[in-house]
KOLKOLZA-683320 format. One record per residue: residue in one letter; x, y negated, z negated of N, C-alpha, C, CB in turn; residue number from 0. Coordinates in steps of 0.05 Angstrom, whole numbers, plus 5000, padded with zeros to 4 digits. Glycine has a CB too. Layout:
REM KOLKOLZA-683320
("A",(X,Y,Z),(X,Y,Z),(X,Y,Z),(X,Y,Z),NUM),
...
END
This chain:
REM KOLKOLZA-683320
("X",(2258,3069,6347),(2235,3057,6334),(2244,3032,6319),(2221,3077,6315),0),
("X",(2231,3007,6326),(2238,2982,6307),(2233,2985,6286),(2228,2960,6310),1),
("X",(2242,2967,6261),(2232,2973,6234),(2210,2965,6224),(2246,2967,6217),2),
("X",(2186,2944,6246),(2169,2936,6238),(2151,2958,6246),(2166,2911,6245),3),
("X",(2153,2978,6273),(2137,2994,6273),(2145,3023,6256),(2133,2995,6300),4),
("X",(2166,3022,6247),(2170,3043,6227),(2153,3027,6193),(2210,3049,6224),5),
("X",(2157,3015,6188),(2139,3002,6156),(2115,3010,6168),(2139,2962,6146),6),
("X",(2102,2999,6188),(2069,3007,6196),(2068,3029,6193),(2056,3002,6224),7),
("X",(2076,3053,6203),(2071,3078,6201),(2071,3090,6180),(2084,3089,6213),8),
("X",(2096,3080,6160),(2095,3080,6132),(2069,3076,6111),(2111,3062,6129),9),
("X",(2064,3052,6120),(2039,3046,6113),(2016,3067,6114),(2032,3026,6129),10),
("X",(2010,3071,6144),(1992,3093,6152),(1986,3118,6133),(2002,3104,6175),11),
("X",(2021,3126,6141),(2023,3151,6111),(2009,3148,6086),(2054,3152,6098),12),
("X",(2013,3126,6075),(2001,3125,6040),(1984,3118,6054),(2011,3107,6010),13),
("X",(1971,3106,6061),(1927,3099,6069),(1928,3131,6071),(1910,3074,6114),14),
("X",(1933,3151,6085),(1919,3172,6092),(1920,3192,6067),(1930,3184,6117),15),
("X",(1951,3190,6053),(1947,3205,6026),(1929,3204,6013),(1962,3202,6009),16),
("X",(1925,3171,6001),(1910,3165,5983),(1878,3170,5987),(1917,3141,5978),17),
("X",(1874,3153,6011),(1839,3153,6018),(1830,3182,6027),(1831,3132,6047),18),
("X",(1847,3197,6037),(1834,3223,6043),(1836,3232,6082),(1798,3219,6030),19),
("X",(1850,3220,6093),(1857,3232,6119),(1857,3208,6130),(1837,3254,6133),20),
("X",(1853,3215,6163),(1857,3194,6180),(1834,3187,6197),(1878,3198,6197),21),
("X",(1814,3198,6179),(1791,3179,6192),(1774,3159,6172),(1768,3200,6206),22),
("X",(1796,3164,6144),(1784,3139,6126),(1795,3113,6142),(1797,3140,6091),23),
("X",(1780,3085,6137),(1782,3066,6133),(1790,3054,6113),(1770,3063,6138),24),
("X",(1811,3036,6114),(1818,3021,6079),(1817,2998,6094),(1854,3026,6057),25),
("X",(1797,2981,6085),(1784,2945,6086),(1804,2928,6073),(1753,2938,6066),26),
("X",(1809,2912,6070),(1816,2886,6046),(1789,2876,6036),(1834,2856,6061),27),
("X",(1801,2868,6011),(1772,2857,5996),(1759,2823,6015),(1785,2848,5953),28),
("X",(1735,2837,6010),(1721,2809,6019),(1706,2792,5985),(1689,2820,6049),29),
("X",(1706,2766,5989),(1691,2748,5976),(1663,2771,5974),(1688,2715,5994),30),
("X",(1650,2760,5951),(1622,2773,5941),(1610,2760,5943),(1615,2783,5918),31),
("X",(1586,2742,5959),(1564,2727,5951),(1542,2723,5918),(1549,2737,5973),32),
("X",(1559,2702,5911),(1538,2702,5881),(1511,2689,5875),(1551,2689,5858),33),
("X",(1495,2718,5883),(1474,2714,5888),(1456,2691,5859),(1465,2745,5895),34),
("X",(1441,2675,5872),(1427,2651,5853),(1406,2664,5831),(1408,2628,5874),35),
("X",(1401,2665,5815),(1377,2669,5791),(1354,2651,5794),(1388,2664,5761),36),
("X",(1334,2680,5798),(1309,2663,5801),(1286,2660,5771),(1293,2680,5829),37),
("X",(1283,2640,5776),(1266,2639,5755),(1236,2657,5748),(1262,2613,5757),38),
("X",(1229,2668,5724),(1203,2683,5720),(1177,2673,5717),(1205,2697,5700),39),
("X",(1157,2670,5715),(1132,2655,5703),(1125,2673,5683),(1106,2649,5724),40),
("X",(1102,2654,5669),(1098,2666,5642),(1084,2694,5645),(1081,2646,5622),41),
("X",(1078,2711,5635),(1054,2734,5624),(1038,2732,5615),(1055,2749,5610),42),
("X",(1033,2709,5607),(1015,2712,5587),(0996,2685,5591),(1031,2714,5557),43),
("X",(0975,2683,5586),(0962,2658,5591),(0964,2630,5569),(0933,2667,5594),44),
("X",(0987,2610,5571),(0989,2592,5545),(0964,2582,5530),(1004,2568,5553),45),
("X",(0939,2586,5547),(0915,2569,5541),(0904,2588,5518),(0892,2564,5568),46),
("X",(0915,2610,5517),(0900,2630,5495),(0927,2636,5479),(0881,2661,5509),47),
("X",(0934,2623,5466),(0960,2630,5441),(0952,2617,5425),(0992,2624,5443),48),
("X",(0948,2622,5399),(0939,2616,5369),(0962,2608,5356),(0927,2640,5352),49),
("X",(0951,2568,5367),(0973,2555,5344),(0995,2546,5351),(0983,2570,5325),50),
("X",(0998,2556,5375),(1021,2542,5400),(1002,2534,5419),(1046,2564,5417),51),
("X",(1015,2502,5422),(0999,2487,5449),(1014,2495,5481),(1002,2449,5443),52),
("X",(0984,2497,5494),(1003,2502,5528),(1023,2477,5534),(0978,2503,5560),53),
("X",(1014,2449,5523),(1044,2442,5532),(1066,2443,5522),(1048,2423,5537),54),
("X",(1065,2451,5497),(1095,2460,5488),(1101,2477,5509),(1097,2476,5459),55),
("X",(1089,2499,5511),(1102,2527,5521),(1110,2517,5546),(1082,2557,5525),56),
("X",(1097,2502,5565),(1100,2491,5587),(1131,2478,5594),(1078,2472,5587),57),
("X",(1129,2464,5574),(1151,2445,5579),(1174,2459,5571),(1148,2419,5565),58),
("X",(1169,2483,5552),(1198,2491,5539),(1193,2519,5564),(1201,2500,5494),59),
("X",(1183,2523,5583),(1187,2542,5607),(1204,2529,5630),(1160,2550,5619),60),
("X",(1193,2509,5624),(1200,2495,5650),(1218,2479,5656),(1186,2484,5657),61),
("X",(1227,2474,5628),(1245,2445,5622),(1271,2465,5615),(1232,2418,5591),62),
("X",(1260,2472,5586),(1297,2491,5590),(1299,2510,5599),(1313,2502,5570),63),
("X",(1280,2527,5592),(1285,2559,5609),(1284,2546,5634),(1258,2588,5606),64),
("X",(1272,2528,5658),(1274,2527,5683),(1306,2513,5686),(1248,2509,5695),65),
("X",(1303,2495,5669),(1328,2483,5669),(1357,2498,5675),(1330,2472,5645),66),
("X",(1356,2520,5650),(1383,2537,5644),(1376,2554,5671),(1385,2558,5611),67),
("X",(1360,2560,5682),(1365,2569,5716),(1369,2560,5737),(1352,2579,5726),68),
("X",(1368,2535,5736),(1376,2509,5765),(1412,2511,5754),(1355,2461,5758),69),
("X",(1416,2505,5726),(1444,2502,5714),(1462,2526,5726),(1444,2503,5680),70),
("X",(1454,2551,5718),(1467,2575,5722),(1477,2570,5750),(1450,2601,5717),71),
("X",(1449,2566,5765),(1457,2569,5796),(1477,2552,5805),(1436,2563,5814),72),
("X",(1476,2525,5800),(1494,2507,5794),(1531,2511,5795),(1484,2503,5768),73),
("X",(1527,2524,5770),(1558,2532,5759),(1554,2554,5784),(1566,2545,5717),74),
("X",(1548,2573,5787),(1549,2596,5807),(1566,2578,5840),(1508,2609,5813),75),
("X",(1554,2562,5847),(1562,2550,5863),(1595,2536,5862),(1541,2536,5863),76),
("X",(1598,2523,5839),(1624,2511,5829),(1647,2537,5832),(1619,2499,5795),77),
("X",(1640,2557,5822),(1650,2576,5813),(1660,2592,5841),(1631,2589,5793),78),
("X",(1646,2600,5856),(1647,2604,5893),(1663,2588,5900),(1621,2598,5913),79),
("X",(1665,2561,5905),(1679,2539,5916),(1704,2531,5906),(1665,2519,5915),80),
("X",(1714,2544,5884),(1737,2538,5872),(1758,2563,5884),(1732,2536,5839),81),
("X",(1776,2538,5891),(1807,2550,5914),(1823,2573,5896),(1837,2516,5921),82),
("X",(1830,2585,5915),(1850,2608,5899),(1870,2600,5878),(1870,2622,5920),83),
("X",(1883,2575,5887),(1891,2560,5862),(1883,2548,5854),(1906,2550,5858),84),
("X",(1868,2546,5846),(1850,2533,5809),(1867,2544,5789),(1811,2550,5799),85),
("X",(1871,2520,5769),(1887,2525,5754),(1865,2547,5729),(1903,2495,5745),86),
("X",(1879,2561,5712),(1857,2581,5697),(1834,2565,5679),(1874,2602,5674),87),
("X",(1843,2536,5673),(1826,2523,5650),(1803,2510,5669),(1845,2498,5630),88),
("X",(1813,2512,5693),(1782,2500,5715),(1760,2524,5713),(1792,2496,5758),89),
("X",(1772,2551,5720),(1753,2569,5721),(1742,2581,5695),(1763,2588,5736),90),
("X",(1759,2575,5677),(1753,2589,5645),(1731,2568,5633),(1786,2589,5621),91),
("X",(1731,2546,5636),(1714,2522,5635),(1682,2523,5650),(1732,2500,5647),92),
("X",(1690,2533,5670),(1669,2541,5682),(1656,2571,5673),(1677,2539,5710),93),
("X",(1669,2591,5669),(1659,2610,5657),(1644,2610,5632),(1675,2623,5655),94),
("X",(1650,2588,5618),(1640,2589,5594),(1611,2573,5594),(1661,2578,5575),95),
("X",(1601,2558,5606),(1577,2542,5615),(1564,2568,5626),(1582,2514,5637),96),
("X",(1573,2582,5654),(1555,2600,5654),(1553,2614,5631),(1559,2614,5672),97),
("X",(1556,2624,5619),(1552,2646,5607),(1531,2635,5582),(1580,2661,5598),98),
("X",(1538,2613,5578),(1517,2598,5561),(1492,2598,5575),(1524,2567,5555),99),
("X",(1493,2585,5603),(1466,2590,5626),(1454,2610,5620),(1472,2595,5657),100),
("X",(1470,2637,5637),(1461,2657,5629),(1443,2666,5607),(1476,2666,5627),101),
("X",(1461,2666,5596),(1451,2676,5565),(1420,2670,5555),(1470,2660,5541),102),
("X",(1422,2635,5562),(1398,2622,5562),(1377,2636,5571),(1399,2601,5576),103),
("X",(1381,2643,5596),(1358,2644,5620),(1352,2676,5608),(1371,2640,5661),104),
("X",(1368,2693,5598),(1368,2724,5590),(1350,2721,5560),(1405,2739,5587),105),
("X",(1360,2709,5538),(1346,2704,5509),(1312,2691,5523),(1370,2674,5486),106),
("X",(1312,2664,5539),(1292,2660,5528),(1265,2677,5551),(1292,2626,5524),107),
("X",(1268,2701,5563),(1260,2717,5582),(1251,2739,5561),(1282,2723,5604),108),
("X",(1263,2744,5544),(1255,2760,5528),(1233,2747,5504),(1280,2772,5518),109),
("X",(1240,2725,5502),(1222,2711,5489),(1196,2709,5494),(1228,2693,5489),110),
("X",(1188,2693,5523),(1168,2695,5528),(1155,2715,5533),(1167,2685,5540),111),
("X",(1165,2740,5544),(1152,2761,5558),(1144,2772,5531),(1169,2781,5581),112),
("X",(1149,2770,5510),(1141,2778,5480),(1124,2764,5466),(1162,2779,5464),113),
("X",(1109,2744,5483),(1091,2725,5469),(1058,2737,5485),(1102,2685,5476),114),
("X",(1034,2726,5474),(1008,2740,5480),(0993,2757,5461),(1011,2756,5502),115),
("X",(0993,2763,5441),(0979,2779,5418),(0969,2802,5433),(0953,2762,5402),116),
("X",(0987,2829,5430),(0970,2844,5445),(0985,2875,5428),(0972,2838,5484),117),
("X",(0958,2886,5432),(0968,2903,5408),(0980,2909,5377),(0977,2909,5415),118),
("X",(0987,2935,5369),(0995,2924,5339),(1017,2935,5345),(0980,2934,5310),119),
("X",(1034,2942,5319),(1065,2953,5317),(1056,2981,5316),(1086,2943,5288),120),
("X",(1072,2993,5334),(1076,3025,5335),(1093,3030,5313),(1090,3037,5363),121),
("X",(1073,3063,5312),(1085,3074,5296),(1116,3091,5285),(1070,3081,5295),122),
("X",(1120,3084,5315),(1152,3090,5317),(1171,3069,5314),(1159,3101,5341),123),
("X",(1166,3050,5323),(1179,3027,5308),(1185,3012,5283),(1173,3015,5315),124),
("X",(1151,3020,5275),(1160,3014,5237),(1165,3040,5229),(1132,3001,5212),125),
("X",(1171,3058,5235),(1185,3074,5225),(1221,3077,5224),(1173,3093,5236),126),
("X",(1227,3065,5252),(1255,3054,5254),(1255,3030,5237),(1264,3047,5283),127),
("X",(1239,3005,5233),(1252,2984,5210),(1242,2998,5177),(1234,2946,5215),128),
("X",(1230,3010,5174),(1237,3031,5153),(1259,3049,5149),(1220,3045,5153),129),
("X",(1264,3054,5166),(1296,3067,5163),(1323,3053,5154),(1304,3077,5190),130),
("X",(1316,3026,5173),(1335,3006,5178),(1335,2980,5154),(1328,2995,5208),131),
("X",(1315,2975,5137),(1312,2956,5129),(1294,2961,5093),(1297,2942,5155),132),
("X",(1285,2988,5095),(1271,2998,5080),(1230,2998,5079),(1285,2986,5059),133),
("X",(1227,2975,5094),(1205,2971,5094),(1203,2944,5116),(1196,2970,5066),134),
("X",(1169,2948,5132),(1173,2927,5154),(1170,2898,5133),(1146,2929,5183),135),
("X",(1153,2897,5112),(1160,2867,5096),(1177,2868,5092),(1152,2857,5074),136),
("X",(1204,2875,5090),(1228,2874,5087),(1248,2867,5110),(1232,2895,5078),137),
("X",(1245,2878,5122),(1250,2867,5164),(1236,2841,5154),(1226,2891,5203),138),
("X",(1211,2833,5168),(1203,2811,5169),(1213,2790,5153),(1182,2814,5168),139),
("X",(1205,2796,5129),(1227,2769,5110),(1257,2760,5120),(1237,2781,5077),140),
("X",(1269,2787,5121),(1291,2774,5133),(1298,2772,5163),(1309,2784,5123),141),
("X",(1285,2776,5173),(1280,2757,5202),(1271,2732,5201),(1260,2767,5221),142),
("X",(1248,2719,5181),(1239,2698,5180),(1265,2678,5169),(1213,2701,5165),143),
("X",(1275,2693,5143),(1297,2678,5132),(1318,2669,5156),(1312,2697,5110),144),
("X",(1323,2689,5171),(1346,2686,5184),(1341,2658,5202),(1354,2713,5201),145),
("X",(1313,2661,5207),(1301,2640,5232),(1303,2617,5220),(1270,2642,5243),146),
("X",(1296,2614,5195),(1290,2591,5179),(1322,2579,5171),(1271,2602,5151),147),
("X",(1349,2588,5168),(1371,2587,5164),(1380,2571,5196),(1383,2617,5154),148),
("X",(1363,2578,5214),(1372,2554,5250),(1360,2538,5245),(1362,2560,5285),149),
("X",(1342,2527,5227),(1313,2508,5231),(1330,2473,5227),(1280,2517,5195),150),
("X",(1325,2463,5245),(1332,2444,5255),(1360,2443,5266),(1328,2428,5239),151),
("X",(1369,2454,5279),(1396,2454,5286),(1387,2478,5314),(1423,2465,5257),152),
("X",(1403,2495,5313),(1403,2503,5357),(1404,2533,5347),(1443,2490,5388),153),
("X",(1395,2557,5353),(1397,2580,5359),(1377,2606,5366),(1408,2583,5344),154),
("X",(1381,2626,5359),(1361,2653,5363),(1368,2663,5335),(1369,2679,5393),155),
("X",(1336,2677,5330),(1341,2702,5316),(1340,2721,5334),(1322,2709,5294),156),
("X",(1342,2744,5326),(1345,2772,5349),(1340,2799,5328),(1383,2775,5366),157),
("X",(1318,2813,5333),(1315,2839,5328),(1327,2862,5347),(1289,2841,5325),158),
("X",(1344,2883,5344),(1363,2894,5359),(1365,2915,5352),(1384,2883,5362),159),
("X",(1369,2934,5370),(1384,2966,5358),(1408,2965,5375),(1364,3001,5364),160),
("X",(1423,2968,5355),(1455,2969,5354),(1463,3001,5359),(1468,2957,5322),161),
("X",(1470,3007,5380),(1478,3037,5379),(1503,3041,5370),(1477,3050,5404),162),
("X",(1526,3029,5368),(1542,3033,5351),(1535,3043,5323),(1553,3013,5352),163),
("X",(1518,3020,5302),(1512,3025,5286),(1487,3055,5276),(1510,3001,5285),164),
("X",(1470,3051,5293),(1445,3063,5302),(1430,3056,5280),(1446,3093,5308),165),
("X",(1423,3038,5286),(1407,3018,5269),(1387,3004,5282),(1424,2997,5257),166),
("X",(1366,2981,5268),(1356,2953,5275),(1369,2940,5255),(1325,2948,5275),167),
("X",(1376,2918,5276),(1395,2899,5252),(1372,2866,5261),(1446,2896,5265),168),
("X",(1382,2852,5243),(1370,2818,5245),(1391,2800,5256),(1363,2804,5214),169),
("X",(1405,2798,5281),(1421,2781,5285),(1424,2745,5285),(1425,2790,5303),170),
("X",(1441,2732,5278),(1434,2697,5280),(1454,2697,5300),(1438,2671,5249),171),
("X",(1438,2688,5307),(1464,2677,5348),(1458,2644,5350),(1444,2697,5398),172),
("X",(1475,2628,5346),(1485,2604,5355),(1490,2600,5390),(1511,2601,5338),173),
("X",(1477,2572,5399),(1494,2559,5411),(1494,2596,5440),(1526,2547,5383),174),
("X",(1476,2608,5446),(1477,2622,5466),(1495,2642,5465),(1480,2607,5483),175),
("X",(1514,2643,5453),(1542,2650,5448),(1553,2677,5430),(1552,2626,5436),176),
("X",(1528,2689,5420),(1532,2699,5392),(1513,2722,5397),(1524,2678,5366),177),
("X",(1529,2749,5394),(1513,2776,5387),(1530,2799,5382),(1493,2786,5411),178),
("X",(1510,2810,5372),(1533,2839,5361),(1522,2856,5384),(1527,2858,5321),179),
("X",(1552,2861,5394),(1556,2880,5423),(1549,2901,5416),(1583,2885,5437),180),
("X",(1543,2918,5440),(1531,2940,5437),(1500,2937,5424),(1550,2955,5421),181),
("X",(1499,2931,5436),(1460,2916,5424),(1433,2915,5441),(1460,2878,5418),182),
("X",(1407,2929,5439),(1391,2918,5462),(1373,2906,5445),(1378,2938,5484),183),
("X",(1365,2883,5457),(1339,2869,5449),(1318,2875,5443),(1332,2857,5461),184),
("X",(1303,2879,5417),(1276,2883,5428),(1257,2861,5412),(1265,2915,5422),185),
("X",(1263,2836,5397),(1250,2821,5396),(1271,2798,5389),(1228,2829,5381),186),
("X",(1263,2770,5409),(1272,2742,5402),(1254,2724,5396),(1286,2732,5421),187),
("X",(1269,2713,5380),(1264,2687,5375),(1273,2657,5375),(1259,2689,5361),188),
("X",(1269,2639,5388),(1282,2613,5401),(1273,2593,5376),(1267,2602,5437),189),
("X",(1296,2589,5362),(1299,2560,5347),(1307,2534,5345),(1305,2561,5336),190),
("X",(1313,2536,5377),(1318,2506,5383),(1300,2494,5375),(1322,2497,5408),191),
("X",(1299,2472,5365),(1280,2450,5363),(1259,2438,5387),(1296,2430,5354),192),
("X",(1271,2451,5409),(1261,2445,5438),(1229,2457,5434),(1282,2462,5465),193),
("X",(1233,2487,5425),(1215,2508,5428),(1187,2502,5406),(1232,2536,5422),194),
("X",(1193,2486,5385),(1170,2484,5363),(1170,2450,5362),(1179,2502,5329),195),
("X",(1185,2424,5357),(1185,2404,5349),(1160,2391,5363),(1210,2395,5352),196),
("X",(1145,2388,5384),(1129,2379,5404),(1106,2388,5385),(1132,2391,5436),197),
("X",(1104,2414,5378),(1078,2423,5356),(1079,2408,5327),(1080,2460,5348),198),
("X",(1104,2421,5323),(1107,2429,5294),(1125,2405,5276),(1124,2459,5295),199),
("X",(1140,2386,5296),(1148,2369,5277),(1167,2384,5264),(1127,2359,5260),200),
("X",(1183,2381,5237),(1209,2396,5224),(1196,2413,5210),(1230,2380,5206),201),
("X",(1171,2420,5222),(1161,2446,5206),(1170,2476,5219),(1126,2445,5206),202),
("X",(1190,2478,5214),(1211,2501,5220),(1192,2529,5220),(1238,2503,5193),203),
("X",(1185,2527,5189),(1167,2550,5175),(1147,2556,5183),(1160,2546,5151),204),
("X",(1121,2534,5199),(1103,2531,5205),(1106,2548,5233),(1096,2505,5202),205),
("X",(1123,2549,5248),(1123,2552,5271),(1131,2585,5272),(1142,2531,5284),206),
("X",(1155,2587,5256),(1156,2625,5252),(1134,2634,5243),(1176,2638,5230),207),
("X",(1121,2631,5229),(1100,2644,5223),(1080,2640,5240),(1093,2639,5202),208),
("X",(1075,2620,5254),(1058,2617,5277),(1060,2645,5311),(1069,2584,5285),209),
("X",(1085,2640,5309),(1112,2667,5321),(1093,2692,5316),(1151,2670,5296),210),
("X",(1089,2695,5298),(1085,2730,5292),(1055,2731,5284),(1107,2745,5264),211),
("X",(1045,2711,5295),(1016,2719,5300),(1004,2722,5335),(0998,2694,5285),212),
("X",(1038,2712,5350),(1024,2712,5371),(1047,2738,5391),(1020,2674,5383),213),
("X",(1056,2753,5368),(1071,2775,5386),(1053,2794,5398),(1091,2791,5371),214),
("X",(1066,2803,5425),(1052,2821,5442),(1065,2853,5434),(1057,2810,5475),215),
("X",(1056,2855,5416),(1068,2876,5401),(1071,2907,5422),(1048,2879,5372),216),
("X",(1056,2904,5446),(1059,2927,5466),(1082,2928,5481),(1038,2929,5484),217),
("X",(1086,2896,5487),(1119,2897,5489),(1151,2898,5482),(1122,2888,5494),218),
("X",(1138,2897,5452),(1167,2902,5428),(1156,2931,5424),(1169,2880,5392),219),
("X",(1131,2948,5426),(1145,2979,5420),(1151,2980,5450),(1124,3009,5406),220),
("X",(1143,2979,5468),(1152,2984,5491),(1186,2988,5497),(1139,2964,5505),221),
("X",(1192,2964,5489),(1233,2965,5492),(1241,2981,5470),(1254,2931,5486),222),
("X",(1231,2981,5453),(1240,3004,5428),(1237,3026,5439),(1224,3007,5399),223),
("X",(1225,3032,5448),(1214,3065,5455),(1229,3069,5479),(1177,3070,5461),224),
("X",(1237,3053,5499),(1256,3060,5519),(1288,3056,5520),(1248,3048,5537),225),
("X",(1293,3054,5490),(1324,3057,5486),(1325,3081,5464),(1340,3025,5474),226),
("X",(1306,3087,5452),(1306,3110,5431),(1297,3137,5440),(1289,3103,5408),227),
END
């Protein structure tokens, strides 16, 4: 027996140990197709929101949220097409734009689908920011504060249950980039200047409060109630 057909056989041996006999198959890895992100439409009808104009909402759907999903796809593409040797600061460079994309397209999805006035706050929910906060005027203030602390400059507030903690906490996320892990969403809020300035001018304040007259409150107990 030559030694190239003795190594093959060798081979054979460990595939059959490991996978489980000799009618497993062992593949080599193939490339994954990265599949593109499609964009959502709104829920809600912009022509009936109290105090936000449909072309704000319009343009901040379409312009960034559409935007940060042409982008994602974008980098998705770059990211596929880059050679086995790419040095790490090509692909790490690129990772980091997506994930900003991402992030984008994920925060302001939760956003919208949480806008529409519909319903009130369940009673299981202010019972969790009563636990968490002591009282829902107490949540709310400091959610508003927190929002009001991005006001003119770039970020999210974020209402969240932290299962680590097992809590609702008030998070400030910068710049796409920023959350306390272990966390699910159940209410955002977008403080870019993108999202209110077209209305509201540097009325920061004017616009949160505008915010929480037009929550669809069936969809913030809704995500509460399906992580608790």
């Amino acid at each position: 027996m030559e030694r190239r057909d003795f190594m093959a056989l060798g081979a054979t041996a460990v595939a059959t140990t490991l996978y489980g006999g000799e009618n497993t198959t062992v593949s080599t890895p193939k490339s994954v197709d990265r599949l593109g992100v499609t964009a959502k439409g709104l829920r809600f009808d912009p022509k009936k929101l109290s105090g936000i104009s449909e072309k704000m909402i319009l343009s901040h759907h379409q312009n960034n949220y559409g935007g940060a999903v042409k982008r994602s796809n974008a980098i998705g593409e770059k990211i596929a097409a880059l050679p086995s040797n790419a040095q790490p600061f090509e692909l790490g460079s690129l990772k980091r734009e997506e994930m900003v994309a991402l992030n984008s397209i994920i925060l302001h999805e939760y956003y919208f689908d949480a806008l529409g006035s519909g319903g009130t706050m369940g009673e299981k929910l202010r019972k969790g920011l009563e636990q968490s906060f002591g009282s829902v005027t107490e949540w709310e203030n400091s959610f508003k504060k927190t929002a009001l602390s991005l006001g003119g400059g770039s970020g999210w507030v974020l209402l969240v249950y932290n299962r680590r903690l097992g809590r609702l906490e008030n998070v400030w996320s910068w710049d796409h980039l920023h959350g306390l892990w272990d966390s699910e969403i159940i209410l955002a809020l977008d403080m870019y200047e993108h999202s209110y300035q077209m209305d509201f001018g540097a009325n920061a304040k004017g616009y949160v409060d505008v915010f929480f007259t037009n929550i669809n409150w069936d969809v913030v107990n809704k995500r509460y109630i399906q992580i608790k």
